[in-house]
C-alpha positions as CSV (number, residue, x, y, z in Angstrom):
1,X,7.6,134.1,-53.6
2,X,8.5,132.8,-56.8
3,X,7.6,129.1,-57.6
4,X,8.4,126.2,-60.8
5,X,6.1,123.7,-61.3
6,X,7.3,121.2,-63.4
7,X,9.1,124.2,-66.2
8,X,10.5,122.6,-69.4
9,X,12.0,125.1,-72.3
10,X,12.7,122.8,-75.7
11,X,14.0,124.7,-78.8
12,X,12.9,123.6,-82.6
13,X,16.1,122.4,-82.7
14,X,15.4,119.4,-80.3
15,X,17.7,121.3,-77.5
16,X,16.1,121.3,-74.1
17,X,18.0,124.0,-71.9
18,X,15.6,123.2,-68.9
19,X,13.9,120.1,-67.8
20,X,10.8,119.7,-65.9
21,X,11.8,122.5,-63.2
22,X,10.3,122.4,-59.6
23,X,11.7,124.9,-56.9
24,X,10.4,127.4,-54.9
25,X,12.5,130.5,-53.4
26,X,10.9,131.9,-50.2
27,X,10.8,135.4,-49.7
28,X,13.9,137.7,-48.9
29,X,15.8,134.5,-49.7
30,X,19.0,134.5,-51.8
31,X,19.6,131.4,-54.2
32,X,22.4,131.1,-56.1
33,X,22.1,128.9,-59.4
34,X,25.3,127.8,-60.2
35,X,27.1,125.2,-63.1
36,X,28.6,125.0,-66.0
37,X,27.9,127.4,-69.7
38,X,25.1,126.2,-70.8
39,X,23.4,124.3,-68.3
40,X,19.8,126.0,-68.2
41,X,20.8,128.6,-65.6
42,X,20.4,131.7,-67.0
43,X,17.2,130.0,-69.1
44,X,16.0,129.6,-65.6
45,X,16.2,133.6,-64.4
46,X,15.0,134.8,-68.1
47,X,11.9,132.4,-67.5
48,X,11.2,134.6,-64.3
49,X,10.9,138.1,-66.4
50,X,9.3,136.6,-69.5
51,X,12.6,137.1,-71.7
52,X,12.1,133.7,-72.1
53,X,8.8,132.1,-72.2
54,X,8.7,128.4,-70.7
55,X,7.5,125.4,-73.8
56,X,5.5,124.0,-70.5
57,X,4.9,124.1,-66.9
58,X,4.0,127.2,-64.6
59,X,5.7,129.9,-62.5
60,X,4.1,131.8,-60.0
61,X,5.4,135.0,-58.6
62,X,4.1,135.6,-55.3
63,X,1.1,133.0,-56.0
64,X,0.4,134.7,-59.1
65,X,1.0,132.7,-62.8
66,X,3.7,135.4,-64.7
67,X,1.8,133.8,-67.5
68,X,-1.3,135.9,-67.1
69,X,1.0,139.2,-65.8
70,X,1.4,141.9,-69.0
71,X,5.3,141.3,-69.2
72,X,6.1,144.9,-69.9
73,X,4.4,145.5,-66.2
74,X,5.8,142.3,-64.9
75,X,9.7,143.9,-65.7
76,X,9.0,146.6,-64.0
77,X,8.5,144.8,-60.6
78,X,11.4,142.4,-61.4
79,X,15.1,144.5,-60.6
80,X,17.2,143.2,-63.0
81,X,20.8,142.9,-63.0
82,X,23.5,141.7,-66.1
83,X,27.3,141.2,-65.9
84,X,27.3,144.3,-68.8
85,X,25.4,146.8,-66.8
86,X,23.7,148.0,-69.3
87,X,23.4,151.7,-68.2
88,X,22.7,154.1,-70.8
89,X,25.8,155.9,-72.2
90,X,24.0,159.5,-72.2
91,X,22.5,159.7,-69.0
92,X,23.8,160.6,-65.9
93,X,24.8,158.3,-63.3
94,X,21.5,159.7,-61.3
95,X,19.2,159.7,-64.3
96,X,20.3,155.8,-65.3
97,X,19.5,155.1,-61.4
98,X,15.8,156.6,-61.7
99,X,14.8,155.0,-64.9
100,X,12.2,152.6,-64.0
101,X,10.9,155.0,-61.3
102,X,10.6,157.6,-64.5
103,X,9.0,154.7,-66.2
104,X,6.4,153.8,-63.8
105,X,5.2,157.8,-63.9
106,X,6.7,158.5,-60.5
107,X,7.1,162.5,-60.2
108,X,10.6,163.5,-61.6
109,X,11.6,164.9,-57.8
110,X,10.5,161.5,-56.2
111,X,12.3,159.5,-58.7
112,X,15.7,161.2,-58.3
113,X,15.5,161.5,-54.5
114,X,15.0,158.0,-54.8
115,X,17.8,157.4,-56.7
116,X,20.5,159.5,-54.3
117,X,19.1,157.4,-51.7
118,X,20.1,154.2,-53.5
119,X,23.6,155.7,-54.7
120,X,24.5,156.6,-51.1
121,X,23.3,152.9,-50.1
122,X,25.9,151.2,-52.6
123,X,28.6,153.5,-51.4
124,X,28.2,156.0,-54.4
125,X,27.9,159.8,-52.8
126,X,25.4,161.2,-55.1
127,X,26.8,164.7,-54.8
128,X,29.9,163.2,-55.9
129,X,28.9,160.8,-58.9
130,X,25.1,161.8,-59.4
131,X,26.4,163.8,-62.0
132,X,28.6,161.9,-64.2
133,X,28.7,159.5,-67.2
134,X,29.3,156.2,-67.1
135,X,32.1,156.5,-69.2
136,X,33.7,158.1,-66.4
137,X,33.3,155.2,-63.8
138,X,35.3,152.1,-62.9
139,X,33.9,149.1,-64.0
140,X,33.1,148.3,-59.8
141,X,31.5,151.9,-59.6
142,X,29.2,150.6,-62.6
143,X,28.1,147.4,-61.3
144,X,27.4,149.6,-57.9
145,X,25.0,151.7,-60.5
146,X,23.4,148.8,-61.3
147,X,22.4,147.5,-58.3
148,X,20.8,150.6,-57.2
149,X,18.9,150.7,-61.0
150,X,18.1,147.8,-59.6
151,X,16.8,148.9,-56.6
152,X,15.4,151.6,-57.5
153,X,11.2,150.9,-57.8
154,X,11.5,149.2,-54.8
155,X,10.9,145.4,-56.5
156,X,10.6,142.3,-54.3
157,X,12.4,140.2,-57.0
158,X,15.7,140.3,-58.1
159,X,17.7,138.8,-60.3
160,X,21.4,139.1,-61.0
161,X,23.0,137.3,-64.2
162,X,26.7,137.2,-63.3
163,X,26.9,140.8,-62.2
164,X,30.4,140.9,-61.0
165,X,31.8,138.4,-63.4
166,X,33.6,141.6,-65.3
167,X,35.4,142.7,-62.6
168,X,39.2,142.2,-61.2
169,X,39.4,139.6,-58.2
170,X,39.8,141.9,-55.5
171,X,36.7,144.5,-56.9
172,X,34.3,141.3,-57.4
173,X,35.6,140.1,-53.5
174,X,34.6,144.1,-52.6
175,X,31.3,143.9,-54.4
176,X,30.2,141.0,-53.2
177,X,30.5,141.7,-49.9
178,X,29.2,145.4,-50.0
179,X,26.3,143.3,-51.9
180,X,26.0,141.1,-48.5
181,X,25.6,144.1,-46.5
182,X,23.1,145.6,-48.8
183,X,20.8,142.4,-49.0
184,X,21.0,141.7,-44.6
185,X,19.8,146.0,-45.3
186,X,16.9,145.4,-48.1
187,X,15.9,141.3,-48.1
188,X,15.1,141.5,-51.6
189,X,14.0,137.7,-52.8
190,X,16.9,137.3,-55.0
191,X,18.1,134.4,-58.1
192,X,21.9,134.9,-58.6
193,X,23.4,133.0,-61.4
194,X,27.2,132.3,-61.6
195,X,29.5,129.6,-62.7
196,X,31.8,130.4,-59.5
197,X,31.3,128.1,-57.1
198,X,33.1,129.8,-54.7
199,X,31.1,133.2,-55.4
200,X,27.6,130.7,-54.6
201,X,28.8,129.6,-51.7
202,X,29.3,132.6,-50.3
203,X,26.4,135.0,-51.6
204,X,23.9,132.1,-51.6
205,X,20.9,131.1,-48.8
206,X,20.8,128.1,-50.5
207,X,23.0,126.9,-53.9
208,X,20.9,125.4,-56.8
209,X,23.8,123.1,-58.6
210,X,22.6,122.4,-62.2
211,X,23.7,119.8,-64.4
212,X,22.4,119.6,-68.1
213,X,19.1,121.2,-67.8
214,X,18.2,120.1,-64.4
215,X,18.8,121.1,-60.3
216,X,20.9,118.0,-59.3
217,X,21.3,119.3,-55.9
218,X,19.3,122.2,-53.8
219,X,20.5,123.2,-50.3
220,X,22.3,125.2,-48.0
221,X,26.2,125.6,-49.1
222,X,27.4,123.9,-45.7
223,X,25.2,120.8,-47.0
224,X,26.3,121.1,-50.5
225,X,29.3,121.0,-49.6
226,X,29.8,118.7,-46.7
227,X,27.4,115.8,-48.3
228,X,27.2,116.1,-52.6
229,X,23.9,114.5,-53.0
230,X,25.5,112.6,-56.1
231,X,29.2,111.6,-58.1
232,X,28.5,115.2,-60.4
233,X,27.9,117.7,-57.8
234,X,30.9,115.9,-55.5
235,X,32.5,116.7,-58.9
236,X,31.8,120.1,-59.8
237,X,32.3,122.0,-55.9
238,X,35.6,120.6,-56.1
239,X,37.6,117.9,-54.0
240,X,38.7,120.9,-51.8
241,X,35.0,121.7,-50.5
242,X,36.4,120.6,-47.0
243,X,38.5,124.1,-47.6
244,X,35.4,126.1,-48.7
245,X,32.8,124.4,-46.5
246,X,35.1,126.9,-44.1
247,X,34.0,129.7,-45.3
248,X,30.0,128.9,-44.8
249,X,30.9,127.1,-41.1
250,X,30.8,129.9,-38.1
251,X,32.8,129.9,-34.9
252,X,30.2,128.8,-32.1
253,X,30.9,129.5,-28.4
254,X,31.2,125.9,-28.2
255,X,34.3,125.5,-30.5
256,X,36.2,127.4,-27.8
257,X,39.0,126.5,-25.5
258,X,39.2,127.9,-21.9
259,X,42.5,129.4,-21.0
260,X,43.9,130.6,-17.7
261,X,42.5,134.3,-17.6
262,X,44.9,136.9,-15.3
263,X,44.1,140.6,-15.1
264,X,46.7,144.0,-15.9
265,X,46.4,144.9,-11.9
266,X,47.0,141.2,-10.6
267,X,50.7,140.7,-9.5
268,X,52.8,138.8,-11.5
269,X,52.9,136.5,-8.8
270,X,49.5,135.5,-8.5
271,X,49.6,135.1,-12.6
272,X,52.7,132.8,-12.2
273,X,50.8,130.4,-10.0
274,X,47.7,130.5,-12.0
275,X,49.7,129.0,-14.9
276,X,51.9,126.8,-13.1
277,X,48.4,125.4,-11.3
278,X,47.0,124.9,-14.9
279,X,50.2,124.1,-16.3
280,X,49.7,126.4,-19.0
281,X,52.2,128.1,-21.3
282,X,50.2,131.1,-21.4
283,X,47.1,133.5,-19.5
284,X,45.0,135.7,-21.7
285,X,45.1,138.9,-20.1
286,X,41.6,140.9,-19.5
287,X,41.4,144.8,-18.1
288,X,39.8,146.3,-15.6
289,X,36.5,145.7,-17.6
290,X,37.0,142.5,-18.4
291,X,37.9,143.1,-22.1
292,X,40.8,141.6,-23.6
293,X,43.6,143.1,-23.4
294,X,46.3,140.9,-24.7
295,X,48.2,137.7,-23.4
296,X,51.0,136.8,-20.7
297,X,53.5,133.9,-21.5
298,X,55.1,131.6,-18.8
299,X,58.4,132.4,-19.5
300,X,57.4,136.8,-18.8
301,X,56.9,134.8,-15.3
302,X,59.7,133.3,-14.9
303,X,62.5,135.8,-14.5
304,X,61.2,137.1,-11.0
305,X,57.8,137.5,-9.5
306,X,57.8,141.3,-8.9
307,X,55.3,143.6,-10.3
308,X,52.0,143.5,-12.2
309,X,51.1,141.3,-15.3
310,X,50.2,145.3,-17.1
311,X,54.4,145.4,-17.2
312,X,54.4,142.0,-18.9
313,X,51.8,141.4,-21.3
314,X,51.9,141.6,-24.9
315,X,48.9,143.2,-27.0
316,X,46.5,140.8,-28.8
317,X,46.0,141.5,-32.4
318,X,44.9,138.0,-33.4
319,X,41.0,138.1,-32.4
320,X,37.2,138.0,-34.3
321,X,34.1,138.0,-33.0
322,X,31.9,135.4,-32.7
323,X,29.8,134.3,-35.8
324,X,33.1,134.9,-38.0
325,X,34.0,132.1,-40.2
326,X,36.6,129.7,-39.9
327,X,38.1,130.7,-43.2
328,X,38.3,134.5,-41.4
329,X,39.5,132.4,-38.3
330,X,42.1,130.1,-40.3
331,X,43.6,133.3,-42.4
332,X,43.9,135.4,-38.9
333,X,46.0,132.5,-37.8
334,X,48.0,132.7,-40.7
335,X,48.1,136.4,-41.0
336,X,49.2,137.0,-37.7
337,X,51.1,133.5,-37.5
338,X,49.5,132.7,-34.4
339,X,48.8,129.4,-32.6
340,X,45.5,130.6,-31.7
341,X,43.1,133.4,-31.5
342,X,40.6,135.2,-29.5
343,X,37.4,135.2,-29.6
344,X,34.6,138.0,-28.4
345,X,31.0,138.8,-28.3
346,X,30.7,142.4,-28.3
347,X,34.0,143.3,-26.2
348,X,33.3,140.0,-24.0
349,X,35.8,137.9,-23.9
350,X,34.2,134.3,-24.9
351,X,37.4,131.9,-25.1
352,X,40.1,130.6,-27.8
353,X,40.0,129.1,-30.8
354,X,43.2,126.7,-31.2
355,X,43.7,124.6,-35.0
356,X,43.2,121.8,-33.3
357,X,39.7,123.3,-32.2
358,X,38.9,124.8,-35.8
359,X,39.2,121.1,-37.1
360,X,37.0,119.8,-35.2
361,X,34.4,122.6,-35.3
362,X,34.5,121.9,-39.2
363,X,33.6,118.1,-38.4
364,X,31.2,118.8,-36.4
365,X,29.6,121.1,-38.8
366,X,30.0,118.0,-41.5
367,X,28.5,114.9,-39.3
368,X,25.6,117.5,-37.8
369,X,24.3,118.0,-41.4
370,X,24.9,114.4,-42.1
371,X,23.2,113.5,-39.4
372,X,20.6,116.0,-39.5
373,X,21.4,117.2,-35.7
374,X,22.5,120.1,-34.1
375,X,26.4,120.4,-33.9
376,X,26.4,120.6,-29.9
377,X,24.7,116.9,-30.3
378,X,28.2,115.9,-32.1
379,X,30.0,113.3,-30.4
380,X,33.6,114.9,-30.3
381,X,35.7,112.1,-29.4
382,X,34.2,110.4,-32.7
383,X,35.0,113.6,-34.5
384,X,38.6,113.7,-33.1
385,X,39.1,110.3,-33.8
386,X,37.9,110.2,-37.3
């Protein structure tokens, strides 16, 4: 979808703020371009809209050289997105959203239908803020604005220059994921420049690390982070990228342990041999459907072997689904301070994930990338032992 072939920008002034450029982002892809100020990253996104016009070297969008695109027409395919906003102070929050619509001659009723449509998509009820200012928005509802301006024509590219950057920690953490959601919902082909590595690791497809003008390393963020391709990028995503490699590594089904399993109707006898016979400290406990219910410790069993395991079990709060990452899994653990945790697939009860477990999961995940294998072909007594 949108190519570099060998870019380079030089100023009069001798400064080169991008060197000899070759990438390619595939279509409904997300790439995050992340480094330091003024490493060539934002040049980079400004090069795709003609705000910036390359000294050398091509770009293609969607086989197409922008070169030979009118860039007036060429902006308005391109959504465009700035940590600012940039909405215009006397327009209505439905008005702002339906400007490049208005611009492109759609009819006035088509324009603002499609604008409530994208409000209500960012979480913005159009009946509620389609009439307002932006003035009389929170900076989060503004950024929301912007997306759907964004979104509005419909474009297949778009790029996003440190949209939440003016935000509050916990509103960029809320944006960003209602942003996730958005883009599993639209797959727009999308260049996201930050300086947050944490923020790229978690929005991108694939993280574009610059140094001084150039990509020193392109890949996936499990790669990024689990093998720096050089001394720099090791460097710059931080010697804790074992800690945020969790948040881009998923719980698999083969991560899981296997407890004993009892049932609310099973006597308590038949639950007290079943973890005496595994010598187990404790059962998960499943209902009548075979969804999880909560767990059963030895010692419930131990007082007396009348009754059902329903009178003894505790409820389980400490669960996620499968897919969840082990940074959701690790802070579950914590939250709930809890030696281990459930995991389902729908309401199916798939098996426990332990620390112990989570560690080696996050290996695994590390030497398969190394090795360029899948991580069932992991040996786990070399990961254990490591």
């Amino acid at each position: 979808m949108i190519r570099f072939e060998h870019v380079t920008k030089s100023y009069p002034d001798g400064t080169t703020a991008v060197d000899d450029l070759s990438f390619e982002v595939t279509e409904g892809e997300l790439v995050t371009l992340v480094g330091p100020s003024g490493c060539g990253k934002t040049t980079t996104m400004k090069m795709v809209n003609r705000l910036i016009e390359p000294t050398s070297g091509r770009i293609l969008l969607d086989g197409r050289d922008i070169s030979t695109v009118d860039p007036v027409k060429l902006r308005r395919r391109i959504g465009y997105v700035i940590q600012q906003v940039g909405l215009f102070p006397h327009k209505t929050v439905l008005d702002n959203t339906a400007t490049v619509p208005h611009l492109l001659g759609w009819h006035p009723g088509k324009g603002r239908a499609r604008a409530a449509e994208l409000l209500d998509l960012v979480g913005l009820d159009p009946s509620v803020y389609g009439d307002r200012y932006p003035d009389q928005l929170s900076g989060g509802q503004r950024q929301r604005v912007g997306v759907a301006r964004a979104l509005a024509a419909d474009p297949p590219v778009l790029l996003m220059d440190e949209p939440f950057g003016a935000v509050d920690p916990v509103v960029r953490e809320h944006l960003q994921n209602e942003f996730l959601k958005l883009q599993a919902t639209v797959r727009k082909t999308v260049l996201f420049v930050t300086h947050d590595i944490e923020e790229a690791v978690r929005l991108g497809d694939r993280i574009a690390v610059y140094g001084q003008g150039r990509i020193e390393q392109l890949g996936p963020p499990a790669v990024v982070l689990g093998a720096p391709a050089t001394p720099y990028v090791a460097d710059f995503v931080g010697a804790d990228r074992g800690l945020k490699r969790l948040s881009v590594t998923t719980i698999e089904p083969g991560d899981l342990e296997q407890p004993p399993v009892v049932h609310l109707d099973d006597p308590l006898s038949k639950a007290s041999g079943r973890l005496a016979a595994d010598g187990a400290r404790w059962a998960v406990v499943l209902d009548d459907s075979n969804h999880l219910h909560g767990w059963l410790s030895r010692d419930a069993t131990a007082s007396g072997t009348s009754g059902t395991v329903r009178e003894h079990a505790r409820r389980m709060a400490a669960w996620l689904p499968v897919g969840s990452s082990l940074k959701q899994a690790f802070s579950t653990m914590l939250q709930h301070d809890a030696g281990w945790i459930a995991v389902l697939d729908g309401d199916r009860f798939l098996g426990v994930l332990t620390p112990a477990r989570l560690h080696e999961a996050l290996r695994r995940s590390i030497d398969a990338d190394a090795n360029a294998i899948p991580r069932a072909d992991v040996d786990l007594e070399t990961v254990a032992g490591a």
